[in-house]
N, C-alpha and C positions, 0 to 999 in steps of 0.2 A: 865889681862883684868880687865877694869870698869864699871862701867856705870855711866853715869855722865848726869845730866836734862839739856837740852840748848834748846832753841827757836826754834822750828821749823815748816813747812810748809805742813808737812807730818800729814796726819790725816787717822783716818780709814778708808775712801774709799778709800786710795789710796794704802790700803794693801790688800793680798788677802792671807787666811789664809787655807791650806790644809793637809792632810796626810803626812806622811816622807814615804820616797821613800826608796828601800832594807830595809827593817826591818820585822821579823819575828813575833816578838809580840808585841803586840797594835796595828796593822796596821790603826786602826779607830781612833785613837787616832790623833787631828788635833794640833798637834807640828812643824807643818813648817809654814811660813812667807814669803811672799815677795812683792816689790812692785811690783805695775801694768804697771807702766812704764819702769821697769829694763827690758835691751833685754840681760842680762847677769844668767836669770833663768835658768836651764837645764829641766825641768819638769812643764809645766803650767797646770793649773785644766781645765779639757774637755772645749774647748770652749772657753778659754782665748787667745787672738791673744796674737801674740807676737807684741809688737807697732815695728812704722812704722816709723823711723827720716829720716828724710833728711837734 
C-alpha cells in the first residue's frame, strides 16, 4: 500500500470522522473515516442518513 497526493474534489465536509466500531480500548478515540455520500458505510454516526441515488 501507498499513499500518493492527486487532485481531488473531496474536502472536509464531505468526510465524517467517528469512533472505530468492535474495539475494546480507546473506544473514544475518533480513528474511523468516511465519506458522506458513500452508501457502502456499515455503521453511520447517530443521525447520519444513509444518501439517497436514484
Amino acid at each position: 500500500m501507498w499513499l500518493s497526493q492527486r487532485d481531488s474534489t473531496i474536502g472536509e465536509k464531505d468526510l465524517t470522522q467517528t469512533t472505530r466500531i468492535g474495539i475494546s480500548k480507546a473506544k473514544n478515540i475518533k480513528w474511523r473515516w468516511y465519506l458522506k455520500n458513500s452508501r457502502s458505510v456499515s455503521k453511520r454516526l447517530k443521525g447520519d442518513r444513509t444518501p439517497n441515488f436514484k
